[in-house]
C-alpha positions as CSV (number, residue, x, y, z in Angstrom):
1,X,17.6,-22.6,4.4
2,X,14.4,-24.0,4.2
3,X,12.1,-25.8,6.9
4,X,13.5,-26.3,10.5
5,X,17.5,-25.4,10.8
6,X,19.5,-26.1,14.2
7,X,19.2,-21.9,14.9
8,X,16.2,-21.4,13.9
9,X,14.2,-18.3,16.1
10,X,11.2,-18.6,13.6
11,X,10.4,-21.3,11.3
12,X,7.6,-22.2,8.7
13,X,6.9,-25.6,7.1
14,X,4.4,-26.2,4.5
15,X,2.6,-23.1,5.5
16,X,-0.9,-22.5,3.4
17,X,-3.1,-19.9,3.2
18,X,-6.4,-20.1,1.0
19,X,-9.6,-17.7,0.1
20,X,-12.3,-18.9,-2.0
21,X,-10.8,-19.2,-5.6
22,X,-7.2,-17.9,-4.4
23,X,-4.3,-19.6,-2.4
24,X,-2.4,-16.6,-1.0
25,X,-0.1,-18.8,0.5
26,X,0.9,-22.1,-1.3
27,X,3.3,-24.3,0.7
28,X,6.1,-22.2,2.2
29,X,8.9,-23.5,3.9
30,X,11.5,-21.6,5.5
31,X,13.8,-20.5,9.1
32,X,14.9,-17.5,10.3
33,X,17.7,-17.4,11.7
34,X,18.3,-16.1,15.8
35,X,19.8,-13.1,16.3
36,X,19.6,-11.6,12.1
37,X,18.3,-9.3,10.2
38,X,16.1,-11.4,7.6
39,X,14.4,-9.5,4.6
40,X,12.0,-10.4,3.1
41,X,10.7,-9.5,-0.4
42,X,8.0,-9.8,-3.2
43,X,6.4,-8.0,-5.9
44,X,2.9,-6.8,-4.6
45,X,0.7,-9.8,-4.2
46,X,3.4,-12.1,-3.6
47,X,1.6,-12.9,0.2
48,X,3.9,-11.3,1.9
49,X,1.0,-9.6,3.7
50,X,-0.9,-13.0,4.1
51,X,2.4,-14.4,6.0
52,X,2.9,-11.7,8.1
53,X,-0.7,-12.3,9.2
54,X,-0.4,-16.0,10.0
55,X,3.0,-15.2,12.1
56,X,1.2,-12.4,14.0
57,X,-1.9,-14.3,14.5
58,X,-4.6,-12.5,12.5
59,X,-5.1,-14.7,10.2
60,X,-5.6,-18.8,11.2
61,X,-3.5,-21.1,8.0
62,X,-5.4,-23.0,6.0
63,X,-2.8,-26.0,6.8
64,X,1.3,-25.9,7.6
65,X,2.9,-25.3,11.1
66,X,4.3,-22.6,12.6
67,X,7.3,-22.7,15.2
68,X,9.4,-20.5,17.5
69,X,13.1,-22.4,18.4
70,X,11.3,-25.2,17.9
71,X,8.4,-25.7,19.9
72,X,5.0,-25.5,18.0
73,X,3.4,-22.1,17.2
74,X,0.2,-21.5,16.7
75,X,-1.1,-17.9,17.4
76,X,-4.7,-17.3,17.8
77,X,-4.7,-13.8,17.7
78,X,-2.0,-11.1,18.0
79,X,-2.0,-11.1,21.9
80,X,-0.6,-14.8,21.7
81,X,2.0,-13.4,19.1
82,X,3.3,-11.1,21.6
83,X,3.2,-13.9,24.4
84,X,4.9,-16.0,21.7
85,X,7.6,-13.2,21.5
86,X,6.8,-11.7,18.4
87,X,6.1,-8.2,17.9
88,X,5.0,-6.4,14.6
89,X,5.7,-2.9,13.8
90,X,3.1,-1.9,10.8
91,X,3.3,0.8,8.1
92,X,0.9,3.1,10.1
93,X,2.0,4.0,13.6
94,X,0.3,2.9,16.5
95,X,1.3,5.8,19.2
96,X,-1.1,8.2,21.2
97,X,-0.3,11.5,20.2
98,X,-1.6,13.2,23.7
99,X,0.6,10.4,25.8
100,X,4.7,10.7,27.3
101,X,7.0,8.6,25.6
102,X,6.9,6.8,29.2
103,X,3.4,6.3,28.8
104,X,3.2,5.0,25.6
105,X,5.7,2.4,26.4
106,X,4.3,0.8,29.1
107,X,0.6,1.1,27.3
108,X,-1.5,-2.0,27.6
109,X,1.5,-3.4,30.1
110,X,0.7,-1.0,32.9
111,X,0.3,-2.4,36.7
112,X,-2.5,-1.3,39.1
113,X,-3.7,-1.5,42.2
114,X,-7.5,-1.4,43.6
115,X,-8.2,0.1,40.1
116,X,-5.8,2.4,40.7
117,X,-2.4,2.6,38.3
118,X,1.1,2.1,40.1
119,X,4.7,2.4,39.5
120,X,6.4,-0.5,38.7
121,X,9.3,-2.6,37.9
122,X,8.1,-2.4,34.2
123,X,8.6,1.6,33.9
124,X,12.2,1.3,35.0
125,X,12.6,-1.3,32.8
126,X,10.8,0.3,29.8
127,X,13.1,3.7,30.3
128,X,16.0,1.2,30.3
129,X,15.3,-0.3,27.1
130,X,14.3,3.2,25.4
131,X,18.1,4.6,26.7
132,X,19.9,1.7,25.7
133,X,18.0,1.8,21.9
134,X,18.0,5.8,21.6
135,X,19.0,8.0,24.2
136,X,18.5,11.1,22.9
137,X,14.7,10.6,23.0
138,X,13.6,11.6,26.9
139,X,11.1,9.4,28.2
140,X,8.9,12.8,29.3
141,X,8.6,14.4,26.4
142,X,5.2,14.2,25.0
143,X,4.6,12.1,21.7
144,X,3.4,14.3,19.4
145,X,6.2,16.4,19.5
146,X,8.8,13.6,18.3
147,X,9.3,13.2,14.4
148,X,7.8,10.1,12.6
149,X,11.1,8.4,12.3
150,X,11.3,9.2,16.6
151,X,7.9,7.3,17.1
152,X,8.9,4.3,15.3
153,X,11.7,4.2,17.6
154,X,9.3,4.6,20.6
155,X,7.3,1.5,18.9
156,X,10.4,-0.5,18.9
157,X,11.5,0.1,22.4
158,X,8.2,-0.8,23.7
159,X,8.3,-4.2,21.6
160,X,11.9,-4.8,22.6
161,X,10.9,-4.1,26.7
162,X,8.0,-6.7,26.2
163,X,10.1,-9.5,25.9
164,X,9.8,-9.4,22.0
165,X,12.9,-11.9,20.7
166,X,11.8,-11.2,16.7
167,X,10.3,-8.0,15.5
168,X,8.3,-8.0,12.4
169,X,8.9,-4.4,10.8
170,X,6.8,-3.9,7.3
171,X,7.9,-0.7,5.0
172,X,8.9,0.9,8.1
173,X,11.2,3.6,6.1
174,X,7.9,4.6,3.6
175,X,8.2,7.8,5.2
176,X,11.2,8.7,6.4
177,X,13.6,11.2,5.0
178,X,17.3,10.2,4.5
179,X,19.1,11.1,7.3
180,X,16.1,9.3,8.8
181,X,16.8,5.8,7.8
182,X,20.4,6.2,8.4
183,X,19.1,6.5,12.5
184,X,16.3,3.9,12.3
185,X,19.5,1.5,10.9
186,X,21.4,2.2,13.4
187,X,18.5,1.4,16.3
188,X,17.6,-1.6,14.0
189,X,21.8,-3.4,13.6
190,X,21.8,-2.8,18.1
191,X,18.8,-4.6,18.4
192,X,20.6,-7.4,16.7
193,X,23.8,-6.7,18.7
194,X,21.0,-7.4,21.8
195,X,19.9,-10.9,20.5
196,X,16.3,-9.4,18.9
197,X,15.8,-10.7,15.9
198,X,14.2,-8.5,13.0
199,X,12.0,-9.5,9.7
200,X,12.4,-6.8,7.5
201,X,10.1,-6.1,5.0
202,X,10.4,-3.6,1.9
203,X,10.3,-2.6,-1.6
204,X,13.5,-0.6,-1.5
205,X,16.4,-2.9,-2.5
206,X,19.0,-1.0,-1.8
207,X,17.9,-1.1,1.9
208,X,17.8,-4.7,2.1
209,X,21.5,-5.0,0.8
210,X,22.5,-2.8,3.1
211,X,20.9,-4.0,5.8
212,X,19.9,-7.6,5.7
213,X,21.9,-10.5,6.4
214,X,19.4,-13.1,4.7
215,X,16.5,-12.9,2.4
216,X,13.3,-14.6,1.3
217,X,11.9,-14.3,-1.7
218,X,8.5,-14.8,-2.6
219,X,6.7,-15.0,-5.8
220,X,2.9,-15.6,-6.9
221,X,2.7,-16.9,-2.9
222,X,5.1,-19.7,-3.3
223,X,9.2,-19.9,-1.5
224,X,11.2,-19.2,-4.3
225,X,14.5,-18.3,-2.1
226,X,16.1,-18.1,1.5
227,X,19.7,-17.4,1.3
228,X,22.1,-15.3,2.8
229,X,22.7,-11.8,1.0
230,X,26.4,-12.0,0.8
231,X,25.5,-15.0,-1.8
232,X,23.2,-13.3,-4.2
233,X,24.6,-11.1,-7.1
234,X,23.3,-7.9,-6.4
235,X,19.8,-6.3,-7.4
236,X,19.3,-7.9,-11.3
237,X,19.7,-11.7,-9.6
238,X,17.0,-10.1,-6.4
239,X,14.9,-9.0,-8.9
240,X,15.2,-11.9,-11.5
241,X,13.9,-14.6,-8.3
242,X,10.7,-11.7,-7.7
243,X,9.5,-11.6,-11.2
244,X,10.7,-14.8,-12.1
245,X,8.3,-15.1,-15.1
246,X,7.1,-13.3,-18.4
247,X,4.4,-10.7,-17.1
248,X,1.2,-11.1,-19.3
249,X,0.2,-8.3,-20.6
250,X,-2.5,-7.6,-22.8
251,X,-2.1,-4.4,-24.0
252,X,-3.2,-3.3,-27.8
253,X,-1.9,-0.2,-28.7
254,X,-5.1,2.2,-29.4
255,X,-5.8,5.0,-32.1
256,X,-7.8,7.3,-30.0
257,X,-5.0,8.8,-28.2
258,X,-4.7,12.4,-29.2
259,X,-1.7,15.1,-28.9
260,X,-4.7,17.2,-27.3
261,X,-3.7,17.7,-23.8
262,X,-6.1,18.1,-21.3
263,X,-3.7,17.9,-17.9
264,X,-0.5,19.8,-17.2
265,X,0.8,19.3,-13.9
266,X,3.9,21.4,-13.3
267,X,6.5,20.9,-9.9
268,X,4.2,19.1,-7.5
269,X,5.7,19.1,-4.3
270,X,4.9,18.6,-0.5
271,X,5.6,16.3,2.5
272,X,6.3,13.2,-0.3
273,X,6.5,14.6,-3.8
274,X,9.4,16.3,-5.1
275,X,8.8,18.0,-8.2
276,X,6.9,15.8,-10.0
277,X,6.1,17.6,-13.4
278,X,3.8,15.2,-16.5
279,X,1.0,15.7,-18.7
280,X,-2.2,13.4,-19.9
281,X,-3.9,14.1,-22.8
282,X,-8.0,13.4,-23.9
283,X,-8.4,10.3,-25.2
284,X,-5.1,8.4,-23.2
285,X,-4.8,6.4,-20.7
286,X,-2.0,7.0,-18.2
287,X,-0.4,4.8,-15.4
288,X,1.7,6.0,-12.6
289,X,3.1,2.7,-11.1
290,X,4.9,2.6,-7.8
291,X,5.5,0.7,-4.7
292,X,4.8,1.2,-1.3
293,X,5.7,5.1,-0.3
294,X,6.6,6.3,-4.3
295,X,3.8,8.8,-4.2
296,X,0.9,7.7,-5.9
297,X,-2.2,8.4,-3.9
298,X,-0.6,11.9,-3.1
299,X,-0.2,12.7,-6.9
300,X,-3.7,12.1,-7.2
301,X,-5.2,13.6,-4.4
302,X,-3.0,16.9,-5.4
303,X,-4.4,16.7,-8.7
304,X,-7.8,16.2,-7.2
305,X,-7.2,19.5,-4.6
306,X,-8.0,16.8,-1.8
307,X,-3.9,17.7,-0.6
308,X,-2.1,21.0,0.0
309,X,0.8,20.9,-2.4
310,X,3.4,23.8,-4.3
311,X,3.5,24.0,-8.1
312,X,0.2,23.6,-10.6
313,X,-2.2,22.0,-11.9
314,X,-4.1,23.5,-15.2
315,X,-6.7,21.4,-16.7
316,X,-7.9,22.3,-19.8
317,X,-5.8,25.4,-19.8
318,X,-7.1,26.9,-16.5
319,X,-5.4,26.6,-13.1
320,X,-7.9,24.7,-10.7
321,X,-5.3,23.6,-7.9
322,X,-6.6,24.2,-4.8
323,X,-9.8,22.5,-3.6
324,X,-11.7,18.8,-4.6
325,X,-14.7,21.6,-5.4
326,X,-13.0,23.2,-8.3
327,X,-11.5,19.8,-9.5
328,X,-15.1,18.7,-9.9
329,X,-17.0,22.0,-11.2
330,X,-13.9,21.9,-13.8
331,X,-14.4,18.1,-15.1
332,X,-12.0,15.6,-13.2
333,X,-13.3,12.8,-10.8
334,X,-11.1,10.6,-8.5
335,X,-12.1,7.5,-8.1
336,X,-10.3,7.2,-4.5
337,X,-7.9,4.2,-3.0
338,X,-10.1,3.2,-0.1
339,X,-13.5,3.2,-2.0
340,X,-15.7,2.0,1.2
341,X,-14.6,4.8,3.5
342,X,-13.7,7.9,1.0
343,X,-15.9,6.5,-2.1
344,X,-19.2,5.2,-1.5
345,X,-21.4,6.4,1.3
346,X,-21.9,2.7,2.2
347,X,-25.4,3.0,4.4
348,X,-27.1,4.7,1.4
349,X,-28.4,2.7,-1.4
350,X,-27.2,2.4,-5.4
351,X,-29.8,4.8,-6.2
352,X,-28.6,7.7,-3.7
353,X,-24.9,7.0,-4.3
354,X,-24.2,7.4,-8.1
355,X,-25.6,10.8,-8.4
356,X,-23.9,12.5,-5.4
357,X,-21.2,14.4,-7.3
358,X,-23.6,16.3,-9.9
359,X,-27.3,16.7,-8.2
360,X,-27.4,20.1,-10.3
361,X,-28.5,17.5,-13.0
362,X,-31.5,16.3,-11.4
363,X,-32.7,19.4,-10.1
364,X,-35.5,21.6,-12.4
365,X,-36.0,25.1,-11.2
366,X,-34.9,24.2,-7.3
367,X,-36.2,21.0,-7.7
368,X,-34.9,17.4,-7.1
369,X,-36.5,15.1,-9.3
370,X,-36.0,12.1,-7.9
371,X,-37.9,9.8,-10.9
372,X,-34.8,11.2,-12.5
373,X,-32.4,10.3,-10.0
374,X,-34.0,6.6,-10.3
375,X,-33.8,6.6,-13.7
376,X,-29.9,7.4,-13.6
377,X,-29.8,4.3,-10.9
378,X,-31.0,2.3,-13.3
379,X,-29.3,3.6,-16.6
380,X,-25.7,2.8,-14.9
381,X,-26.6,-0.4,-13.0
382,X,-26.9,-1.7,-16.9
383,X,-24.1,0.6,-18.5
384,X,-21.6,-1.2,-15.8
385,X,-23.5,-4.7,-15.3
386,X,-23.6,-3.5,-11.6
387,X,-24.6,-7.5,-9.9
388,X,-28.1,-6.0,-8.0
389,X,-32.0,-7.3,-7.9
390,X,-32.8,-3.5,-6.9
391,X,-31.3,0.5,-6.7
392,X,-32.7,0.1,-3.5
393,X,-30.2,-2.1,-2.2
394,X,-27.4,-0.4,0.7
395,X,-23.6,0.1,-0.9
396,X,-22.0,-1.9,2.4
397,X,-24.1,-5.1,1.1
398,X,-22.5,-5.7,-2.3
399,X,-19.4,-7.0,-3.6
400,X,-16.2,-5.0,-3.6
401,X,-15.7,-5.4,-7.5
402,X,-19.9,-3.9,-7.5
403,X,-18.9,-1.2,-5.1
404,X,-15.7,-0.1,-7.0
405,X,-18.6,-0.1,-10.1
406,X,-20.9,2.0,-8.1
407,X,-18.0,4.6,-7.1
408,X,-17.2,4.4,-11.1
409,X,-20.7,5.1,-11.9
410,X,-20.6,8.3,-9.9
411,X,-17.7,10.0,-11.2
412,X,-19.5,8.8,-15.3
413,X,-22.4,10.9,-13.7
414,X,-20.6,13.4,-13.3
415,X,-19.3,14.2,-16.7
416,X,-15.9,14.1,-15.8
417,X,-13.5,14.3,-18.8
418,X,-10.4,13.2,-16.4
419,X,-10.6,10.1,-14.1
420,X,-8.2,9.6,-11.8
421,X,-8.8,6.2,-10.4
422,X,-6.2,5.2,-7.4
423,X,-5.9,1.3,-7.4
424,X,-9.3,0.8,-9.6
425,X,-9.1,-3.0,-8.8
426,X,-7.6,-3.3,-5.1
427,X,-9.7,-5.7,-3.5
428,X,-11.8,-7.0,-6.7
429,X,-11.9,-10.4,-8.3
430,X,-10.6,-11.6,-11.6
431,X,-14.0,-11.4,-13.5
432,X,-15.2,-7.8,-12.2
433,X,-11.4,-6.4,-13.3
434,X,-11.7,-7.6,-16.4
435,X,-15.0,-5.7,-16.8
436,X,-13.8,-2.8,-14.7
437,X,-10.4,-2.5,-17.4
438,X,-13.0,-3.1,-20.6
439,X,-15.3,0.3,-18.7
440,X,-11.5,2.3,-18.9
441,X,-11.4,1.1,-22.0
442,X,-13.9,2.0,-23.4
443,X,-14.0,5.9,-21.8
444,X,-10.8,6.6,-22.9
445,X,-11.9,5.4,-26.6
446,X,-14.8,7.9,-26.5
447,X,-12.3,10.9,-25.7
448,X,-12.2,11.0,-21.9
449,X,-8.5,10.7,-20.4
450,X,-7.7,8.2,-17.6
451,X,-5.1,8.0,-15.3
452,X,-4.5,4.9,-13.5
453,X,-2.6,4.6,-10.0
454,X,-1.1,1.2,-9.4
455,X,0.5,-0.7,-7.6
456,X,-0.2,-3.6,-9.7
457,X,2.7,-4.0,-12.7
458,X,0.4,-6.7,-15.0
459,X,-2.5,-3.9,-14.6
460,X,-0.1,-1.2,-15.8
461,X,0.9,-3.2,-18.4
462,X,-2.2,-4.2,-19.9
463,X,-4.1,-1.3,-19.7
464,X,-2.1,2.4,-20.1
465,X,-0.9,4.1,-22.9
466,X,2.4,5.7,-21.2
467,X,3.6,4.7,-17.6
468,X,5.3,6.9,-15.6
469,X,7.6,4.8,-12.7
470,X,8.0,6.7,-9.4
471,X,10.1,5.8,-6.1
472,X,9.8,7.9,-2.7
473,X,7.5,11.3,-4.5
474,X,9.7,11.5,-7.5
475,X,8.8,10.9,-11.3
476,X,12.2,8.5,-12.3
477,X,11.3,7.8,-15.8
478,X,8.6,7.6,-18.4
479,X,8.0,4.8,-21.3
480,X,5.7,4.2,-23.9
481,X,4.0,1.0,-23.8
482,X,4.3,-2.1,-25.7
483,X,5.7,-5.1,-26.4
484,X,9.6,-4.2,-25.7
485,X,8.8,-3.1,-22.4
486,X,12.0,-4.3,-20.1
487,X,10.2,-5.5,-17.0
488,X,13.1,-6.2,-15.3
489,X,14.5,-2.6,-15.9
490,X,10.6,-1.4,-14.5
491,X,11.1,-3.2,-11.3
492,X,15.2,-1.7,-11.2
493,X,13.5,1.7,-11.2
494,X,11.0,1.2,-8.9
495,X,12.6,-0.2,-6.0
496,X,15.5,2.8,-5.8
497,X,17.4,1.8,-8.8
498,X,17.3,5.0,-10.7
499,X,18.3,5.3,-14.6
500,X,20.7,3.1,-14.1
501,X,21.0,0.3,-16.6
502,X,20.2,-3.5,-13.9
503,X,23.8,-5.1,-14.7
């Protein structure tokens, strides 16, 4: 099943994507077939993302072609996707809150007259569509009162009543209860019963089994697989084609770890977690790997006191759950997942940034010495080979890898004995991780504990002492790191699999 087939609703041939020093995308070839549910799955940075882009037309291919039942497709932005007939359903919703159910169907579609809106053959229509997907939900009822798994419905009705003969839907069940998914199957299997098409994209493997009627696999951006579920054996062959390869790893075990423990978090629960219970001690580096929706921004913004959670937190044997203040006054930094918009304040410059969380230090009597605060610019621009000609020089105009170092420099100046750093390396190339690792290194050598947040298996594995695996707010299993690490059973747990032995 790869290039053009005879029923093909979607095909790729040859289809390339490249960044300066990185091909994302690296000659894929494959169809989807009319009128399926096609799955498609990857370990992160397979370019699953990257694809998805081209199809929907945010991102232009480097070279390769694109086609819809045959004809040529090229998209130049996601407008002509949707007058292509394809329709993309993210991970973040894109409702209005304040808007009808109506209203939010027909929005960006709506008909008017002298400048003034009418009714039209397209709310009919719209209502139609919405009744013959879910009729439970009425069209008047005002959005923000449905439940998340209710809005993605309202999101694929209005795809499905805009002509939309293939609907992309990426992670669409990251945060969706149970009972939940059960519903959002159903609305998904009688949209294939009404000749739409789906691409359906997730972690959780059990889903795609029980959904899919075809998957693609990708690996390191390449086609590794197209074939039709019902001829692969179960998860350990769909996670053999994912991995594919002996993960490097790098990791040397390291005597600083002590049996002090600094961390005890005890029953964390709230709209994800579900009592997540584990401990970090000084001088140890921990990693909490998980995929899309297993909880690991939430575990560290609970930590931090950023989120509202039940259970506790007691850092060096006092309770400081409760508020980002405390976390701070009490010695933990976070080092957050989105560092431009929650980490750096990106119109101020090097030398106002890194001091930010601890200005107590450079203030004398009431007084903010600002020769020191220079002088602390300048101390961490070496300490972290920050790539600058001056402190003077605005956050938003350096690289990501030396804006993730100027977000590390802050939480350093802070003398913060826990760091909890949420994908330290998202976004960052190969030369600034490897400093960025040898800086987590090196803390957690001179006693500080580290926590690590990852999405990223080969960072995991390189880098932490112990790794606890989660799936959908729960803590599945823990394992000490080293060379008899069982990849394959890492990637069972991770994508729903459980304790179970991968047969």
């Amino acid at each position: 099943m790869t290039g053009q087939e005879p029923d093909a609703v979607l095909s790729v041939e040859n289809l390339t994507k490249d960044y300066p020093g990185v091909r994302a995308v690296d000659d894929v070839s494959f169809s989807i077939q009319s009128r399926t549910i096609h799955c498609l799955v990857g370990e992160n940075g397979a370019g699953k993302s990257t694809l998805v882009k081209m199809l929907t037309g945010a991102l232009k291919p480097t070279s390769g072609t694109m086609k819809v039942r045959g004809a040529d497709y090229r998209p130049g932005n996601p407008h002509d996707a949707r007058e292509g007939g394809i329709a993309t359903l993210f991970q973040e919703l894109h409702v209005v809150d304040e808007l009808t159910v109506q209203e939010n169907l027909t929005l960006g579609m709506e008909e008017s007259r002298f400048g003034f809106l009418v009714k039209s053959d397209l709310d009919r229509r719209v209502v139609a569509t919405l009744k013959a997907i879910e009729p439970s939900i009425d069209p008047a009822t005002r959005v923000s009162r449905l439940s998340v798994a209710q809005k993605q419905i309202v999101e694929i009705a209005r795809a499905a009543s805009s002509g939309a003969s293939v609907i992309i839907m990426d992670e669409p069940t990251a945060a969706l209860s149970e009972r939940e998914v059960e519903r959002l199957f159903g609305v998904i299997r009688r949209l294939r019963e009404s000749d739409v098409t789906v691409v359906y994209i997730s972690h959780k493997l059990d889903e795609i089994f029980d959904l899919g009627d075809a998957v693609t696999v990708l690996r390191d951006g390449k086609h590794i697989a197209t074939k039709p579920l019902s001829e692969v054996a179960g998860r350990a062959e769909l996670i053999q084609m994912m991995i594919g390869r002996t993960v490097f790893q790098s990791y040397t075990p390291r005597d600083t770890v002590t049996d002090d423990t600094v961390l005890v978090a005890r029953n964390l629960s709230n709209h994800l977690l579900q009592d997540v219970s584990f401990h970090i001690n000084r001088g140890e580096i921990v990693g909490f790997y998980g995929l899309v929706g297993a909880g690991k921004t939430e575990i560290a913004r609970a930590v931090f006191g950023a989120d509202r959670f039940t259970g506790s937190v007691h850092f060096k044997g006092k309770d400081i759950g409760g508020s980002p203040e405390r976390a701070i006054a009490s010695g933990i930094a976070l080092v957050p997942e989105e560092r431009r918009t929650q980490g750096l304040f990106t119109s101020m410059t090097i030398r106002e940034n890194i001091p930010v969380m601890n200005l107590r230090r450079l203030s004398n009597g009431g007084v903010y010495r600002s020769s020191a605060e220079r002088a602390a610019a300048v101390e961490y621009v070496g300490k972290l080979s920050i790539a600058t000609d001056t402190i003077e020089k605005h956050a938003e105009k350096l690289s990501g890898g030396n804006q993730q170092k100027v977000v590390l420099s802050k939480c350093l100046f802070a003398d913060a004995d826990l760091l909890l750093l949420d994908e330290p390396t998202r976004g960052v190339d190969v030369g600034a991780k490897t400093e960025i690792y040898a800086i987590i290194r090196d803390l957690a050598d001179r006693g500080n504990a580290v926590a690590v947040f990852s999405s990223e298996l080969e960072e995991v594995l390189g880098l932490c002492d112990r790794i606890l695996l989660l799936f959908s707010g729960s803590l599945e299993e823990e394992i000490a790191n080293g060379p008899e690490v069982d990849v394959a059973h890492i990637l069972h747990v991770v994508t729903g699999g459980g304790e179970h032995a991968v047969q």
